[in-house]
KESETOR-721152 format. One line per 2 residues: number of its first residue (from 0); for each residue x, y, z of C-alpha. Coordinates in steps of 0.2 Angstrom, whole numbers. Each point is the difference from the previous one (the first is absolute). Layout:
BEGIN
NUM = X,Y,Z; ... $
***
This chain:
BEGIN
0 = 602,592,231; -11,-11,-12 $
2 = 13,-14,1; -1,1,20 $
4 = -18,3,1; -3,-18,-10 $
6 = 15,-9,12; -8,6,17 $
8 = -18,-6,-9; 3,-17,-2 $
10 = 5,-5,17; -14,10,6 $
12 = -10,-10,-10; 4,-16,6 $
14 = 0,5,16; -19,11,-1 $
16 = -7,-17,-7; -16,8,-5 $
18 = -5,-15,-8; 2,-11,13 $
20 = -9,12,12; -14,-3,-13 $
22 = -11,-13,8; 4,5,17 $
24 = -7,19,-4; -17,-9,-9 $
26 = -3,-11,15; 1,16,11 $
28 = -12,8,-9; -13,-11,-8 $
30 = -14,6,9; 2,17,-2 $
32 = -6,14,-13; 11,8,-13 $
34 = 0,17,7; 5,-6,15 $
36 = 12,-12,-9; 7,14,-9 $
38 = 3,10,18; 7,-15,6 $
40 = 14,-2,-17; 4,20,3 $
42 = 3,-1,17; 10,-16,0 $
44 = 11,9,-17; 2,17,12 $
46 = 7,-14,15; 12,-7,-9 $
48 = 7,13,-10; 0,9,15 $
50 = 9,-11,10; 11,-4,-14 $
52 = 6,18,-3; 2,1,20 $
54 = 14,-12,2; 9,4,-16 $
56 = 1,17,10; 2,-3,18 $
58 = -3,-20,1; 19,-5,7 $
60 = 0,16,13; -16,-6,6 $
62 = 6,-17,3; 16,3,8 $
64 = -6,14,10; -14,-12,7 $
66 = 13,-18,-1; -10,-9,-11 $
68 = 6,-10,-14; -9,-6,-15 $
70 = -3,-15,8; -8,5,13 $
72 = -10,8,-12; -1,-15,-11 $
74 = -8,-10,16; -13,13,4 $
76 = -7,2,-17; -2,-19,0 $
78 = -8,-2,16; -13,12,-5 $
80 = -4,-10,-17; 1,-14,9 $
82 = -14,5,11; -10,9,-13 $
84 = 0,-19,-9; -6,-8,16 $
86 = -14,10,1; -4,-1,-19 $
88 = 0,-17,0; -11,-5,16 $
90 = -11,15,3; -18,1,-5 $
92 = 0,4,-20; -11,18,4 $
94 = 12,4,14; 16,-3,-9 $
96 = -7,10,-17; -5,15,6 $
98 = 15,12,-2; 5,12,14 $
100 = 5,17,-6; 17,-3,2 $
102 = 0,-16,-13; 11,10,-10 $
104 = 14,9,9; -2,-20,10 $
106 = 4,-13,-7; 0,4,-17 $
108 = 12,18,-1; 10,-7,12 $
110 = 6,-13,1; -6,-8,-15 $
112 = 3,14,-14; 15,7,9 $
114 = 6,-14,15; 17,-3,5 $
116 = 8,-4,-15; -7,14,-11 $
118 = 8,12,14; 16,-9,2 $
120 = 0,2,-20; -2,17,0 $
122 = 10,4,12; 15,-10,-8 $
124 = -7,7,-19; 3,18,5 $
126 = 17,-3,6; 3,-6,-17 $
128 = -9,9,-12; -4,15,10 $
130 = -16,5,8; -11,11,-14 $
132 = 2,-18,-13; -5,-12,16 $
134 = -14,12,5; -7,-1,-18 $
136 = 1,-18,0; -9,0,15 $
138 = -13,12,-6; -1,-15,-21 $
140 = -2,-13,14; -13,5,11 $
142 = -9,8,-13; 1,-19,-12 $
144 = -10,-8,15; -12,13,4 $
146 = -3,-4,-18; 0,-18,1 $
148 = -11,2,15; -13,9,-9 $
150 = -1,-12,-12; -3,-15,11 $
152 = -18,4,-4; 0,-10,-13 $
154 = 9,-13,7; -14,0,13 $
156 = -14,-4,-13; 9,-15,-8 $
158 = 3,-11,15; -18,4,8 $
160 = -5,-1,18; 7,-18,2 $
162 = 16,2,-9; 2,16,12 $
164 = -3,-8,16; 13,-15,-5 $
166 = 13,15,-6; -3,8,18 $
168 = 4,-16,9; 17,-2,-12 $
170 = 4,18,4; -1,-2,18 $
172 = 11,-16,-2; 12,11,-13 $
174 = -1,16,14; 6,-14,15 $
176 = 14,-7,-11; 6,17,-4 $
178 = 0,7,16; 9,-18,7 $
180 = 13,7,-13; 3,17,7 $
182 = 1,-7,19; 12,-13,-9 $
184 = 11,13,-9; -1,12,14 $
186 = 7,-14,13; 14,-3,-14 $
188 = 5,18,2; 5,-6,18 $
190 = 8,-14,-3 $
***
């Protein structure tokens, strides 16, 4: 069980990408205070491995019963980055740093912690390794960036205010490229 817990881990690991989600999750919430922060990191880690868990269990019923593939999925997930990292990049700086309440079920439970390919993972993971190692690779994985998250405090007081502002703009570039990447993927899926 330890053996399949470690193999269904790494994938998932890869595919989570908590350090790359990083910068993006610092730009979204610069401006606001740790507690909120912290309700912020709980509700984004109760998302995703939410959702997660969800399609290991009922993820390819739900797709075939409603005809949608993964890259249909693949395209939705991107337009909506894609739109969050328009409005990042030219709306008004206290406008676009003021987090809604929903800032951590979206964008950053889903689909940043668990997008497309963490549920394609999953799903794929459970039919090898069976679903009680895949759900507790889920559970290590959301729980190492809720972590990282929480740390990015520090990360916040070495770069400053300027160093912040320049990471949110290459974030919100970094958020456009990867959401041109799911639309891209997805449209592969068709073709």
């Amino acid at each position: 069980m330890l053996k399949n817990i470690l193999l269904s881990f790494i994938p998932l690991f890869v595919a989570v990408d908590a350090i790359g989600i990083l910068p993006i999750f610092v730009s979204l919430t610069e401006a606001v205070e740790q507690k909120v922060r912290t309700k912020i990191i709980i509700q984004s880690m109760l998302t995703a491995a939410g959702l997660a868990i969800a399609f290991v269990l009922v993820g390819k019923l739900v797709f075939k019963f409603l005809g949608i593939t993964m890259g249909d999925f693949m395209i939705a997930g991107g337009v909506i980055l894609f739109c969050l990292a328009i409005i990042d990049m030219v709306g008004p700086i206290k406008k676009r740093r003021i987090p809604g309440p929903e800032l951590g079920v979206v964008p950053l439970g889903t689909p940043l912690i668990a997008g497309p390919a963490v549920l394609t993972t999953s799903m794929v993971l459970a039919s090898q390794f069976g679903f009680i190692p895949t759900i507790v690779s889920i559970l290590l994985n959301v729980l190492f960036a809720g972590l990282l998250f929480r740390m990015s405090f520090w990360l916040m007081k070495f770069l400053g205010e300027v160093g912040s502002k320049a990471l949110s703009k290459v974030t919100s570039l970094l958020l456009a490229a990867i959401a041109v990447m799911l639309v891209r993927k997805g449209l592969e899926q068709f073709l």
